[in-house]
N, C-alpha and C positions, 0 to 999 in steps of 0.2 A: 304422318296421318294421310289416309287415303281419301278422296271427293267422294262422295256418290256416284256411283252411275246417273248418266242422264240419257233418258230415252232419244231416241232420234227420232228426226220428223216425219217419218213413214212409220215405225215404232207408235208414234201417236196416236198418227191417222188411223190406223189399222186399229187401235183400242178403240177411239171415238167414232170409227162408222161400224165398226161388227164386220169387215169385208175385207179381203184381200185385195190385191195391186189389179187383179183381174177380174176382182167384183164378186168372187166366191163368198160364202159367209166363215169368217175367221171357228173354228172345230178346236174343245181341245183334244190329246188321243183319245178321250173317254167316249166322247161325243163323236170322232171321228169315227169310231170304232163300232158305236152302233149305228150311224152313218152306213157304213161299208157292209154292218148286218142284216142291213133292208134289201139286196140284191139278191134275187129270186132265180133258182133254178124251177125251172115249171119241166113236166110232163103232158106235151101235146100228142094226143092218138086221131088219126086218120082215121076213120071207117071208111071213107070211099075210098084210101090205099090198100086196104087189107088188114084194118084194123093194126097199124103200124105206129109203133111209137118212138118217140123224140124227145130227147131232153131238148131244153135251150137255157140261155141265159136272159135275164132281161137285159133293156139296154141300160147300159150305167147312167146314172145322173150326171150333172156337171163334175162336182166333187168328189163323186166315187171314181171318175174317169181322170179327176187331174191327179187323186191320191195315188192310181196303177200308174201313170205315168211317171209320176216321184221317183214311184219306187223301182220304175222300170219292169214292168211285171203287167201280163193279159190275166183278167179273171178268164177263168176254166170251171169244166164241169167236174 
């Protein structure tokens, strides 16, 4: 017969404050995921350059920026 698994004390912490080791708030993929689909490509137009336009990105949040980092990956336009 096999024990139960037993959670470990960071395992814990992490269920009991909602936060990661760096104070992020603990995402499952679901969550992460529309997380990650709040990042905004905008279209800025210049009229005083000649009427010129620009994509941009926003800037990532805390947790949109630690998840590119994970994964090793820049959001792109």
């Amino acid at each position: 017969m096999v024990a139960p698994a037993q959670r470990s004390p960071r395992a814990r912490r992490k269920a009991q404050t909602k936060q990661t080791d760096d104070g992020l708030p603990v995402h499952s993929f679901r969550t992460l995921l529309a997380d990650l689909a709040t990042l905004t490509k905008n279209q800025v137009r210049s009229l005083a350059a000649g009427a010129v336009t620009v994509e941009m990105l926003a800037t990532p949040t805390p947790v949109q920026q630690r998840a590119f980092d994970l994964l090793q990956v820049s959001p792109r336009l």
